[in-house]
Wavefront OBJ file of the C-alpha trace (Angstrom):
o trace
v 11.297 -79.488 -6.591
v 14.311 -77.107 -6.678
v 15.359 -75.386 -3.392
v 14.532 -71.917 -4.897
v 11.194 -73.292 -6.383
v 10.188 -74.575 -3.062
v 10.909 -70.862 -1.417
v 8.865 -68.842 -4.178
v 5.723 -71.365 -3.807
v 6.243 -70.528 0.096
v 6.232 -66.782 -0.507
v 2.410 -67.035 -2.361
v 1.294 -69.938 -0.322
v -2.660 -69.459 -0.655
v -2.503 -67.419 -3.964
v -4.775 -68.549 -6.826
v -2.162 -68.797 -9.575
v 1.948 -69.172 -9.152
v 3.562 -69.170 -12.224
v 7.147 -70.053 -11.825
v 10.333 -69.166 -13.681
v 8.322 -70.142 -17.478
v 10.183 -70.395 -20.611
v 9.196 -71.537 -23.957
v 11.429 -71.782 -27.677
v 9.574 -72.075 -31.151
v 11.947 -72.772 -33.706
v 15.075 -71.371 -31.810
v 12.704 -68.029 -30.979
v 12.523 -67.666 -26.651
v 9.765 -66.755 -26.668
v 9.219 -66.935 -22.575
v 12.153 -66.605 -20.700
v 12.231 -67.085 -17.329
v 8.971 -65.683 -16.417
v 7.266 -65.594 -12.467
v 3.706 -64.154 -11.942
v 1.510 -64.415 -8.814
v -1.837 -63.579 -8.281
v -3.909 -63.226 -4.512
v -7.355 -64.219 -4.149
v -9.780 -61.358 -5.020
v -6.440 -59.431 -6.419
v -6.918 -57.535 -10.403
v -3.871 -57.512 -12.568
v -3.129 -56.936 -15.763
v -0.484 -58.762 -17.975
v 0.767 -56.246 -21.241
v 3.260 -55.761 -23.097
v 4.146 -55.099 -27.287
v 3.446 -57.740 -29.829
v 5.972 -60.383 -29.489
v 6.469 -59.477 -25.559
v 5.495 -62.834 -24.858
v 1.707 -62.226 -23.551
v -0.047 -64.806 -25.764
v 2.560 -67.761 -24.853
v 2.256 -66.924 -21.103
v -1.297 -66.862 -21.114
v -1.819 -70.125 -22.931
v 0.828 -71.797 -20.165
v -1.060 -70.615 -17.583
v -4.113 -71.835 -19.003
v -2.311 -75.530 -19.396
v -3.287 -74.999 -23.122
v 0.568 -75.015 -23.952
v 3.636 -76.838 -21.775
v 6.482 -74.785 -20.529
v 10.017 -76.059 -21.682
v 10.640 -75.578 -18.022
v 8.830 -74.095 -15.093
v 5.337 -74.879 -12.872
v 1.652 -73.592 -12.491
v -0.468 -73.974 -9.962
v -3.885 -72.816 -9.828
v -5.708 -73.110 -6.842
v -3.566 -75.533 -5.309
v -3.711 -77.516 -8.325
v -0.193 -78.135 -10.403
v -0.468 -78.762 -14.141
v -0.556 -80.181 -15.963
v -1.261 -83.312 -13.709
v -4.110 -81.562 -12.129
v -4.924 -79.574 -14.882
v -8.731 -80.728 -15.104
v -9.084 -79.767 -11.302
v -7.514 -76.510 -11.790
v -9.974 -75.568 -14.669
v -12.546 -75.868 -12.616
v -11.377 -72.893 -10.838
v -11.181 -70.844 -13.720
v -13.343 -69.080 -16.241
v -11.604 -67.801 -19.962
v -12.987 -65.758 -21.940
v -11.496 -64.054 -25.633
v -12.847 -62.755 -28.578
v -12.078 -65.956 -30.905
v -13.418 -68.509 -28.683
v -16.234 -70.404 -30.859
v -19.689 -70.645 -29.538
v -22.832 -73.370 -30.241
v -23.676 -71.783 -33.685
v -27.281 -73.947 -33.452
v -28.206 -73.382 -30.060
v -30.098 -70.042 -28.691
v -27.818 -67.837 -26.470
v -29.523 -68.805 -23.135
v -29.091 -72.927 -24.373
v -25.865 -72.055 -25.311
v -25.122 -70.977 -21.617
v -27.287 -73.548 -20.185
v -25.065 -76.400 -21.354
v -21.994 -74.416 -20.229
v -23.621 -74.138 -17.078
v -24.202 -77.598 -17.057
v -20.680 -78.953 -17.818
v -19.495 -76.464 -14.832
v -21.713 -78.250 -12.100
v -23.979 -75.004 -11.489
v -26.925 -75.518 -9.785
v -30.123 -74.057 -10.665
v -29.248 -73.447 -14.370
v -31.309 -71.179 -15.426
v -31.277 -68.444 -12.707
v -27.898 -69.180 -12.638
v -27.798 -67.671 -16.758
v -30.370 -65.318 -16.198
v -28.478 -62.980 -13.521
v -25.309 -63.770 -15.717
v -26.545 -61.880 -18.557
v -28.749 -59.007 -16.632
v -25.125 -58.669 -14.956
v -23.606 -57.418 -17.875
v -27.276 -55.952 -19.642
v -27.864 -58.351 -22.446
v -30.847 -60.299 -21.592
v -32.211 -59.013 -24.629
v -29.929 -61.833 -26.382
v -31.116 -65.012 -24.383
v -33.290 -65.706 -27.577
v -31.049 -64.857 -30.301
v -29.158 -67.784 -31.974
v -25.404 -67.603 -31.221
v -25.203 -67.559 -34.935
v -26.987 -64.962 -35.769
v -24.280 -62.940 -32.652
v -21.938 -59.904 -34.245
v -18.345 -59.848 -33.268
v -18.934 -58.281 -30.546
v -21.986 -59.779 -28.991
v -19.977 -63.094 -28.930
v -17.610 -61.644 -26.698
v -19.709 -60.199 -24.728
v -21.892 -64.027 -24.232
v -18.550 -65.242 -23.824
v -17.771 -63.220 -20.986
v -21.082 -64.351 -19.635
v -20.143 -67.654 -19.811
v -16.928 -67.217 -18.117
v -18.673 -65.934 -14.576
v -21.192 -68.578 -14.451
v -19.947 -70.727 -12.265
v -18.212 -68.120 -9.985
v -14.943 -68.877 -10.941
v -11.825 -68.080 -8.333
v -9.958 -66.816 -11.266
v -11.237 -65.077 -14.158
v -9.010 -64.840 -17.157
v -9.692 -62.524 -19.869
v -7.935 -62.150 -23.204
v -8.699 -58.214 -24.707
v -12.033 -58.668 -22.877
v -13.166 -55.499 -24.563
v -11.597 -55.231 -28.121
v -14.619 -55.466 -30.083
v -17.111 -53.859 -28.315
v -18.267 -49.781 -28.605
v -17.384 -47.758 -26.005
v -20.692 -47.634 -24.105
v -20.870 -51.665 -24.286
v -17.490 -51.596 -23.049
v -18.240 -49.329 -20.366
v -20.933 -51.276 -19.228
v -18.688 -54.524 -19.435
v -16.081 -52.834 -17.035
v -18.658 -52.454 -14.625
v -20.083 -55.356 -14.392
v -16.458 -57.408 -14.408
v -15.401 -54.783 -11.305
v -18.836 -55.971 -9.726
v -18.577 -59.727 -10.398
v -14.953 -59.483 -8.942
v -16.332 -57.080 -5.629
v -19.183 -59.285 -5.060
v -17.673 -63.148 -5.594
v -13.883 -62.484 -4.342
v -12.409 -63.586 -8.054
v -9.272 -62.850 -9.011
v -8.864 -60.780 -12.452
v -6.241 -61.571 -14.891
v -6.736 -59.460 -18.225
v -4.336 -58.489 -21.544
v -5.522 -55.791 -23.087
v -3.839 -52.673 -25.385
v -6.312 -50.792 -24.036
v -4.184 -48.209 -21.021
v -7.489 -46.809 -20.235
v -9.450 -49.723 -19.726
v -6.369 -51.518 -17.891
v -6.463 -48.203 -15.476
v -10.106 -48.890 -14.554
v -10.155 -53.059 -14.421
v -6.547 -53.547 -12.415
v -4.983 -52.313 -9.475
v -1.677 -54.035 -10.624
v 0.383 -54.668 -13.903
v 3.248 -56.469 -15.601
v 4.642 -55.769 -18.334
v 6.381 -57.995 -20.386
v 9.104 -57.273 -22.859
v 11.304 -59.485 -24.971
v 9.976 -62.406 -23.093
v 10.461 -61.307 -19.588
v 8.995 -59.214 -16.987
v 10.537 -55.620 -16.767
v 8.163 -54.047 -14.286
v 4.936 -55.675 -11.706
v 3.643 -52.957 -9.326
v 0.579 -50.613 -9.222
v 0.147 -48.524 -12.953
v 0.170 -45.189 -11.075
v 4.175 -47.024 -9.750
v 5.174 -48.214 -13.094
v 3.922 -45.134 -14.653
v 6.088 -42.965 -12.658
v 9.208 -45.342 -12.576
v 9.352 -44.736 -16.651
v 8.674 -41.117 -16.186
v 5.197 -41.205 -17.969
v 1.619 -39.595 -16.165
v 0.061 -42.877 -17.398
v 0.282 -46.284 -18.815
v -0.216 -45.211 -22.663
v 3.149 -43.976 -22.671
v 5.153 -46.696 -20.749
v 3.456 -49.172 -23.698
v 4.974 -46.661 -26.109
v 7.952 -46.811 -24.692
v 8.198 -50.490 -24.505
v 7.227 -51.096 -27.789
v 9.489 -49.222 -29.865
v 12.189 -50.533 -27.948
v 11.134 -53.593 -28.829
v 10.736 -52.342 -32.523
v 14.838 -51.707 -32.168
v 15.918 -55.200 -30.854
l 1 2 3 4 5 6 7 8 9 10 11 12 13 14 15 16 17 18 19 20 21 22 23 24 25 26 27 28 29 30 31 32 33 34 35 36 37 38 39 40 41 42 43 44 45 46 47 48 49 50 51 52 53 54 55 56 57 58 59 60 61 62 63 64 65 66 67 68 69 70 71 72 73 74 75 76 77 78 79 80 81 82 83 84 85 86 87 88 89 90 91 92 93 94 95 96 97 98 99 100 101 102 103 104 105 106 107 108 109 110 111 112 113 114 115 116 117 118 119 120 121 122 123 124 125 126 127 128 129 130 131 132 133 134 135 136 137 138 139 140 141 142 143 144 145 146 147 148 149 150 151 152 153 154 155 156 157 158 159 160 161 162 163 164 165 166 167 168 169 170 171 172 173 174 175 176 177 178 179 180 181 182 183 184 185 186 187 188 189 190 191 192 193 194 195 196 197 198 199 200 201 202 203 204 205 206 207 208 209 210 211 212 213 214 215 216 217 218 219 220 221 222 223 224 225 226 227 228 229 230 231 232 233 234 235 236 237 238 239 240 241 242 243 244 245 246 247 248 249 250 251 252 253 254 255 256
């Protein structure tokens, strides 16, 4: 471990993920370069940025699903991708094209899930899940039979079940109406208030990113070029609100 490494894991000692100094080439493309994220326990924070920003590379390095060229995670403790089983345990992921059971009922579906994360008393354990987020009404319907946005929305359900410390969500909202989204908002801010876990969402949604985080990063060209509070990186760009910051960002990135 690198001097300078050694300091930044000192400066988040007890955070749930440390992401440190990440970078990543496809094909002579850097992708990532040099990226360094943090999240606290209980802490909500949004990762955006343009297509091509880098967003989909980062998250899938700090889910383990991809290696860094060079740079660490750790989540809970747990450094990958050694300990990446142990981490995992710690997290829940939910997005939109995540495949589901298609021959099992909803409430099997998330009984197995359940299951494979350890959590006791199964079925109570799936049955608050979904009243949490108001589809009960789906327990019986065959995950095949789901829309496109009823899988995301069992998906989420099966990323809470086992009360994870860090919840990672991938446009956790993209495919829903705006009522079911609505409700979805709520009951991720009162899954988060209630167990202590730490919210990391990408979204294109400003609005939605207003209401779920209390701090962003945005990520441009591969790199981070602003982490603070929206209402802080708002004002640093000279916009009233994220929507035009993302504007901003993205037609510079159009330009490059």
């Amino acid at each position: 471990m690198r001097i300078d490494e050694t300091a930044t894991m000192g400066q988040h000692a007890g955070a749930v993920l440390v992401a440190h100094e990440l970078r990543k080439t496809f094909k002579r493309v850097n992708a990532v370069r040099g990226i360094s994220i943090s999240v606290a326990p209980g802490e909500r924070v949004g990762l955006l940025g343009p297509n091509g920003a880098g967003k989909t590379t980062t998250l899938l390095m700090l889910l383990g699903a991809i290696l860094p060229d060079t740079g660490t995670v750790t989540i809970v403790g747990h450094r990958l991708p050694r300990h990446r089983s142990k981490a995992m345990e710690k997290v829940g992921f939910a997005a939109g094209y995540l495949p589901l059971p298609d021959r099992l009922k909803v409430r099997e579906a998330l009984g197995v899930f359940a299951g494979w994360y350890g959590v006791r008393n199964e079925k109570a354990a799936v049955a608050a899940a979904l009243e949490r987020f108001e589809i009960a009404q789906l327990s019986d319907r065959l995950c095949s039979a789901l829309s496109s946005g009823q899988r995301t929305l069992v998906g989420i359900v099966k990323a809470t079940l086992h009360n994870p410390s860090l919840l990672v969500l991938d446009e956790p909202t993209a495919s829903l109406d705006p009522d079911v989204a609505s409700r979805v908002r709520q009951g991720l801010l009162q899954f988060c208030s209630s167990t202590g876990a730490a919210l990391l969402i990408t979204s294109h949604d400003m609005r939605e990113v207003d209401i779920l985080t209390e701090r962003v990063i945005f990520l441009a060209n591969g790199q981070v070029v602003a982490d603070d509070t929206p209402a802080a990186i708002s004002a640093l760009y000279g916009y009233d609100d994220l929507e035009g910051v993302f504007l901003q960002l993205a037609d510079e990135a159009r330009r490059t």
